[in-house]
C-alpha positions as CSV (number, residue, x, y, z in Angstrom):
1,X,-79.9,131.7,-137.2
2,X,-76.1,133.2,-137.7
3,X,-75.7,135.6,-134.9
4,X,-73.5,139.4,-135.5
5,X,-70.9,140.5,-133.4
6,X,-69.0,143.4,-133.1
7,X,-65.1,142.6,-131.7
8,X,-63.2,145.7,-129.9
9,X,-60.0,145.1,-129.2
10,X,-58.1,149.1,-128.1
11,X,-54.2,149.0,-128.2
12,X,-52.1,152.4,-127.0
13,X,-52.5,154.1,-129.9
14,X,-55.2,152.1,-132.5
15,X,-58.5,150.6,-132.0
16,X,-58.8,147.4,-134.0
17,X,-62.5,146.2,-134.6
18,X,-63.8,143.3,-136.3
19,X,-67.7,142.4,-137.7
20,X,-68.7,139.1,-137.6
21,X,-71.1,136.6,-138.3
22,X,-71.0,133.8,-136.4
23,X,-67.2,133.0,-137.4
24,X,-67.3,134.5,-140.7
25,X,-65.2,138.2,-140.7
26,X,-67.5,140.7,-142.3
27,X,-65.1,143.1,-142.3
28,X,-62.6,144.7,-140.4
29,X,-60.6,147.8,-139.8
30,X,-57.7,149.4,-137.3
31,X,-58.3,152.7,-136.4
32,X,-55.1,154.8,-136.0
33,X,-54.6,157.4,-133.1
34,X,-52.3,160.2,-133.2
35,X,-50.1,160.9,-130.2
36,X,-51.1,164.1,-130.3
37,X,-54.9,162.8,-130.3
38,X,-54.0,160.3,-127.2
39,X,-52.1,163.4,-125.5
40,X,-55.2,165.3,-124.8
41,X,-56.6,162.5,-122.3
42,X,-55.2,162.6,-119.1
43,X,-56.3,158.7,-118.2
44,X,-57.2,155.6,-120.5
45,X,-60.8,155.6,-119.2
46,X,-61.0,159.5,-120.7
47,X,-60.5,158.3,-124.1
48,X,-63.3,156.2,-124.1
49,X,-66.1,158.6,-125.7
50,X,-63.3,159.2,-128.1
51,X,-62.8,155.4,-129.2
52,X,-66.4,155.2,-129.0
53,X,-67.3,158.1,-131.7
54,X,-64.6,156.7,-134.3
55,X,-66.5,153.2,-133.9
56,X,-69.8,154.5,-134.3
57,X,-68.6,156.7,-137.1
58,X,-67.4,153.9,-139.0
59,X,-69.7,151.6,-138.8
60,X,-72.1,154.5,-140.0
61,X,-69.9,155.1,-142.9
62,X,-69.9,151.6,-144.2
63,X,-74.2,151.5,-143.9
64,X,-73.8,148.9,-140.7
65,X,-77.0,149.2,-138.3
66,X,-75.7,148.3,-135.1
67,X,-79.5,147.2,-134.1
68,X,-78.5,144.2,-135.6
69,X,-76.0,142.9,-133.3
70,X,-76.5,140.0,-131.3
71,X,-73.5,140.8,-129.1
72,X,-70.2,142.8,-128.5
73,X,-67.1,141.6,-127.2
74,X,-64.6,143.6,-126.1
75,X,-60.7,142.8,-125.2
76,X,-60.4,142.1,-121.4
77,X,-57.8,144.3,-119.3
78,X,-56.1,144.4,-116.0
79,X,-58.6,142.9,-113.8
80,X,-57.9,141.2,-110.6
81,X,-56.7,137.0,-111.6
82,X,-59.4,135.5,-112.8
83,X,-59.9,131.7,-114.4
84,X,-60.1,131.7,-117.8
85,X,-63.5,132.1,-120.2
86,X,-65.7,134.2,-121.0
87,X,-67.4,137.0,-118.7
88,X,-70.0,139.0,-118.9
89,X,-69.0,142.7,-118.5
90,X,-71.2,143.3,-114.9
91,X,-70.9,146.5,-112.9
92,X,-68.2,145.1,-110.7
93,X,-65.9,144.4,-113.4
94,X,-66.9,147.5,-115.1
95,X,-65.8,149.0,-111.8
96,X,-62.3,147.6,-112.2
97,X,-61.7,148.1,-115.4
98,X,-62.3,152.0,-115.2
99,X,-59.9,151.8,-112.6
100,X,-57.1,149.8,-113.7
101,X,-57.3,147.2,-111.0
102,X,-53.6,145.5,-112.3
103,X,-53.0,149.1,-113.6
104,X,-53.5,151.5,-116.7
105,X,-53.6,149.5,-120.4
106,X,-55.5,150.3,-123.3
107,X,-57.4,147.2,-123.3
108,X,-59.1,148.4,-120.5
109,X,-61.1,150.3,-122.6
110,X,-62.6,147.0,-124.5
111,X,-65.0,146.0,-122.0
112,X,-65.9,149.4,-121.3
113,X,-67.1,150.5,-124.9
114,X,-68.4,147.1,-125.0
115,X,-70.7,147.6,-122.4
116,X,-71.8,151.2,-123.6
117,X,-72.3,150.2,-127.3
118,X,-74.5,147.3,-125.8
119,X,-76.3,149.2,-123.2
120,X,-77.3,151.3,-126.0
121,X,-78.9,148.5,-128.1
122,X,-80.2,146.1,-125.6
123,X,-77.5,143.6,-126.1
124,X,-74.7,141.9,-123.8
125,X,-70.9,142.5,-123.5
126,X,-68.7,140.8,-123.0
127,X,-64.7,140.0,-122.2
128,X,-63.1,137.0,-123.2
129,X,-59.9,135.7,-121.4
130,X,-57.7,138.5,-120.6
131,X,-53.8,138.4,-119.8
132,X,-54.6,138.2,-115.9
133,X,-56.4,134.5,-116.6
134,X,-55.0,132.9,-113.6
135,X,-55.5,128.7,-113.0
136,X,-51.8,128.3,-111.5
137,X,-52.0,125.2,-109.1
138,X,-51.4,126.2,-105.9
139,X,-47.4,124.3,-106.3
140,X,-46.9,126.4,-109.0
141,X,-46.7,129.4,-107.4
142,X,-44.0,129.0,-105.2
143,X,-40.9,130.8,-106.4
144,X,-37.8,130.4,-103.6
145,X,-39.1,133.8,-102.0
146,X,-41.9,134.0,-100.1
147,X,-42.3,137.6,-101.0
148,X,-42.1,137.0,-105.0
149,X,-44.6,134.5,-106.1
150,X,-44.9,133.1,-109.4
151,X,-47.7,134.9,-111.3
152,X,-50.0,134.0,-114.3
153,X,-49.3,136.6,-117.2
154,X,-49.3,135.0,-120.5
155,X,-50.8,135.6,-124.0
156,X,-54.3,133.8,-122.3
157,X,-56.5,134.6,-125.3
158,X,-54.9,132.5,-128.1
159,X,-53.6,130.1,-126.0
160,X,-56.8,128.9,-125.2
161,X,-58.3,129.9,-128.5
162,X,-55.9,127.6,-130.3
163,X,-56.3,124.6,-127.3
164,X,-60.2,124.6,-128.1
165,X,-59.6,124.9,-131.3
166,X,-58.0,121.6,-131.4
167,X,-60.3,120.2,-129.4
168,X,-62.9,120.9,-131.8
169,X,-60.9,119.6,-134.8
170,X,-59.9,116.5,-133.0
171,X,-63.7,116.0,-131.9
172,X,-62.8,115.8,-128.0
173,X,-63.3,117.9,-124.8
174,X,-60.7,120.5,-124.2
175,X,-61.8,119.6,-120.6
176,X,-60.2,116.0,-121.5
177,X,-56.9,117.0,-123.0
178,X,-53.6,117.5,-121.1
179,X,-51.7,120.2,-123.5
180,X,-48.2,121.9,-123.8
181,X,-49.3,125.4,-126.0
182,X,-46.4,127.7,-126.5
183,X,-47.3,131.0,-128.2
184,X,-44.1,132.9,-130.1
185,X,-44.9,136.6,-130.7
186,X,-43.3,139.7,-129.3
187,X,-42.9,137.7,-126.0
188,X,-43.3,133.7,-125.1
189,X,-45.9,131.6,-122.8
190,X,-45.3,128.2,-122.6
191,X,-48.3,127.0,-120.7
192,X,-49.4,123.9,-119.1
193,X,-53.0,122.9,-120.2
194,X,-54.3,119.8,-118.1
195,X,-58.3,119.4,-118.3
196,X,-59.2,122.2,-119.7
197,X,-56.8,125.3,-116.8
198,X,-53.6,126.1,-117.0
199,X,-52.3,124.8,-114.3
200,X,-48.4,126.4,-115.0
201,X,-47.5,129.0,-117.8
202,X,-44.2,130.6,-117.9
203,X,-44.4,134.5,-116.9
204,X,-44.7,136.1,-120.9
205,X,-44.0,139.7,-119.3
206,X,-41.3,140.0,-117.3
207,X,-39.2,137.3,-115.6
208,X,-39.8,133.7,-116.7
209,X,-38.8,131.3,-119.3
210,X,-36.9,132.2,-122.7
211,X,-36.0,135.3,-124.1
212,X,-37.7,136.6,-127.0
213,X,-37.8,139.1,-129.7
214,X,-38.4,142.1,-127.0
215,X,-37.9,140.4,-123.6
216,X,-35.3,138.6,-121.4
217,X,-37.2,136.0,-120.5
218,X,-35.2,134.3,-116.8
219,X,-32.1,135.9,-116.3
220,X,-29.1,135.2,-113.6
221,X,-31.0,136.4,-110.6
222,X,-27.8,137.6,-108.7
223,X,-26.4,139.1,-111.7
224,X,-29.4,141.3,-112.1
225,X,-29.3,142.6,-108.4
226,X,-26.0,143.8,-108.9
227,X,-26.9,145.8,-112.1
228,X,-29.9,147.3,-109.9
229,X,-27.4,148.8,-107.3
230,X,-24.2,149.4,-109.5
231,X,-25.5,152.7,-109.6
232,X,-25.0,152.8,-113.6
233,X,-28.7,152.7,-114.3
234,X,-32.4,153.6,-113.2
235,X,-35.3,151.2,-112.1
236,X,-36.9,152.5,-115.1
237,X,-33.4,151.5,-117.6
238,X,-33.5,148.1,-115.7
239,X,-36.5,147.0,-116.4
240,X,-36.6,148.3,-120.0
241,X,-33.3,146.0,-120.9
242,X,-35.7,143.4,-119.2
243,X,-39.2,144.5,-121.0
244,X,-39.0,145.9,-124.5
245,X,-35.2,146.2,-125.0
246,X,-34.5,142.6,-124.1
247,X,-34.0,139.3,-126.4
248,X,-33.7,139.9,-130.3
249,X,-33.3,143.5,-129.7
250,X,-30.4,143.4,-127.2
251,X,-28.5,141.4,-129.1
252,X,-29.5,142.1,-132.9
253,X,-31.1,145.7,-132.6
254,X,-34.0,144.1,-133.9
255,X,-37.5,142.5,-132.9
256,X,-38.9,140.8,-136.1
257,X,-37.5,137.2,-136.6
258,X,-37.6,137.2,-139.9
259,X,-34.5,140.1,-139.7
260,X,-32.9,137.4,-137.7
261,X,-33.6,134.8,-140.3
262,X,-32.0,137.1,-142.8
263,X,-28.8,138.0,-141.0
264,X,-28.7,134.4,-140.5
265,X,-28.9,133.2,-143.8
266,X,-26.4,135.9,-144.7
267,X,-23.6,134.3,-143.4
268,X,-24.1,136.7,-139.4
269,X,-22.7,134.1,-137.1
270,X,-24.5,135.9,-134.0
271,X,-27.5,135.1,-135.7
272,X,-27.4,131.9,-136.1
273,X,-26.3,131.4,-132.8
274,X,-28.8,133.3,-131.2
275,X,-31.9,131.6,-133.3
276,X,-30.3,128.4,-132.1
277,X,-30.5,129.7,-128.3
278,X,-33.5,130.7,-128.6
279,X,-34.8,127.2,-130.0
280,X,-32.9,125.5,-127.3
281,X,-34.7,128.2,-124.8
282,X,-38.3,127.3,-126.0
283,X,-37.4,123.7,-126.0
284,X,-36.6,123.9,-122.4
285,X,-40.0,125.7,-121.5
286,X,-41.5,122.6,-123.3
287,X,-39.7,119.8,-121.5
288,X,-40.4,121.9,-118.3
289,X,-44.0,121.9,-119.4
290,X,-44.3,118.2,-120.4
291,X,-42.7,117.6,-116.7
292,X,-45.9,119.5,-114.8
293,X,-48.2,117.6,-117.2
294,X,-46.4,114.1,-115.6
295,X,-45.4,113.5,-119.1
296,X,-49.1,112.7,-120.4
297,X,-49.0,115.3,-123.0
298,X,-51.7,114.6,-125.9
299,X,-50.6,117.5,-128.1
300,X,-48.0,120.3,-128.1
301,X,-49.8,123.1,-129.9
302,X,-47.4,126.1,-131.4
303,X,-48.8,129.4,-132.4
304,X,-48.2,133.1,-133.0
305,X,-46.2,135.3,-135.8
306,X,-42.4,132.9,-135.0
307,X,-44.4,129.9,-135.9
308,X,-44.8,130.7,-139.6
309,X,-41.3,130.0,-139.0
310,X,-40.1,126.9,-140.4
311,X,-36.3,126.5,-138.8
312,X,-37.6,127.7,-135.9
313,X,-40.5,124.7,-135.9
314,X,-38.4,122.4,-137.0
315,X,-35.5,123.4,-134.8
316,X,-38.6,122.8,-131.7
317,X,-39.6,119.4,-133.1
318,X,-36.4,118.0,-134.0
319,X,-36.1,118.6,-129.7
320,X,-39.6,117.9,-128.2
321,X,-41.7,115.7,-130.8
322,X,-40.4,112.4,-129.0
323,X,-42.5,113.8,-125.8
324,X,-45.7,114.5,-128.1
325,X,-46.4,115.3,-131.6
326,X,-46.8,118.8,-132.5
327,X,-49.8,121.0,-133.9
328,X,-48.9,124.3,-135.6
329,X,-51.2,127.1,-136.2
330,X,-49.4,130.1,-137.1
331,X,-50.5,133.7,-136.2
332,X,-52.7,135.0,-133.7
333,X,-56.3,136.0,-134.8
334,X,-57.6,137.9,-131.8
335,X,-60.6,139.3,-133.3
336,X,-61.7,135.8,-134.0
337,X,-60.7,134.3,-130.8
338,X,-62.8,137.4,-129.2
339,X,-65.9,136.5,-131.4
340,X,-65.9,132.5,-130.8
341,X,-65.6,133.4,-127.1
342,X,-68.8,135.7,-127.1
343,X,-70.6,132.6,-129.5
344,X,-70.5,129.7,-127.3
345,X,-72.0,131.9,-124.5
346,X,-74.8,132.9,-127.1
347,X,-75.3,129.3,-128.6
348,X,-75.2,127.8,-125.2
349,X,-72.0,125.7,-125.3
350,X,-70.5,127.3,-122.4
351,X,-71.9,129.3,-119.7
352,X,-71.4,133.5,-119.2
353,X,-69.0,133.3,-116.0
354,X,-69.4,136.1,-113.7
355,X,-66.4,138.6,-112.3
């Protein structure tokens, strides 16, 4: 019997939410917020009465009876590391989302409102990999400085949503595969994938790998210390030319590749050779990937919004496909990802794990 979900997945200033059955989108909408709306909370957690009425308003408007939910799944937050999968939203973790235990984000507020919304119909919540998924081997955290270890942040959600979805296409165990998934968005995580953890992932936030539309990526560590203490900026201006005003943007005042592509195909010389560094970049994540793996690498898998782009594909497989072939599934379908996490906990395929 098909089984009804409803997906929550709160950003800063929309709540995006999903109806499904089983895999099959029923429908969908993103509920704007108003900065003037999101002034009036001092906290995340105080909005969540707020996100809640608009959900339960429109699912009233469009005749849904949320009686008939099987399950909710909301988008995990900043927990403490966890390994990937999907959890049951228990007091504890509860607990820590309410309190930001990796600090304040909106998506907080998915396991929360899942959990209420459930509570209130006799069903169970859930979160499905959040960004904090940590399965770093224990070598892979070692950076050069005791006091700065490597850390596991990293788009965790597609990245395994598209490995297991491989797996299932290909008929074989995600547990069995040793994968190299890089996800392209508005930053990159080039991960690791060996038996079914991820054993090294590049950090997607703030400090490893290749730049991106919005982010440096690794820059020239001694370099950036003497920015820090030249006196010319704040720890706040620092890290914004790191996070948010890095990559694409630094260079091209823009964080949509397809303005690069543009500028490029215009005759903008920076732009070509800034697509081309950023190719070469990713490539390097991937070799440095493939190396972790021992160079047994059954697929590399490339997803998110850059891999609808083709020179940028091509650019990556004309580089890396003599170390594996490549699988390309453009986008990112969170909602999905969020729903075919809570599914195999209700059909039984995998087990609720618990915080």
């Amino acid at each position: 019997m098909a089984k009804k979900s409803l997906i929550i997945n709160p950003g800063s200033t929309s709540t995006k939410i999903g109806v499904f059955e089983d895999e099959t989108l029923l429908f969908e909408e993103t509920l704007r917020h108003s900065t003037e709306e999101i002034a009036q909370y001092a906290s995340i957690v105080d909005q969540k009465d707020f996100r809640k009425k608009i959900i339960l308003d429109l699912l009233s408007s469009k005749d849904f009876d949320i009686n008939s939910l099987d399950f909710i799944v909301g988008r995990g937050g900043m927990l403490k590391p966890i390994p990937g999968g999907t959890y049951e939203v228990s007091d504890e973790l509860l607990e820590d989302l309410k309190i930001g235990k990796q600090g304040q984000h909106a998506s907080n507020l998915g396991g929360i409102l899942a959990r209420e919304i459930g509570e209130s119909i006799g069903k169970p919540s859930f979160i499905v990999d959040p960004v904090v998924v940590d399965e770093l081997a224990p070598i892979s955290r070692y950076s050069g400085v005791p006091e700065l270890p490597r850390t596991s942040v990293f788009h965790a959600l597609n990245q395994k949503a598209v490995a297991k979805r491989y797996a299932k296409e290909t008929g074989v165990s995600y547990d069995s595969l040793n994968l190299v998934v890089v996800h392209m968005g508005g930053g990159v995580s080039v991960g690791a994938h060996e038996k079914g953890r991820v054993i090294d992932v590049f950090n997607a936030l703030d400090g490893d790998g290749a730049f991106s539309p919005e982010r440096a990526g690794a820059v020239p560590t001694g370099a950036l210390i003497k920015m820090c203490y030249s006196g010319e900026y704040t720890q706040q201006e620092v890290y914004k030319k790191v996070v948010g005003n890095g990559g694409f943007n630094a260079y091209l005042g823009t964080n949509d590749m397809r303005d690069v592509d543009k500028m490029a195909d215009e005759g903008n010389e920076k732009a070509v050779e800034i697509r081309e560094a950023f190719i070469q970049q990713v490539a390097k994540d991937i070799g440095s990937m493939c190396c972790v793996l021992s160079g047994k690498v059954d697929r590399i898998i490339v997803t998110g919004g850059i891999a609808y782009d083709k020179v940028v594909v091509d650019g990556l497989k004309s580089r890396c496909e003599w170390m594996a072939p490549f699988t390309v599934y453009p986008g990112e379908d969170e909602l999905l990802a969020l729903a075919q996490g809570g599914l195999r906990v209700i059909n039984g395929e995998e087990k609720a794990l618990q915080y």
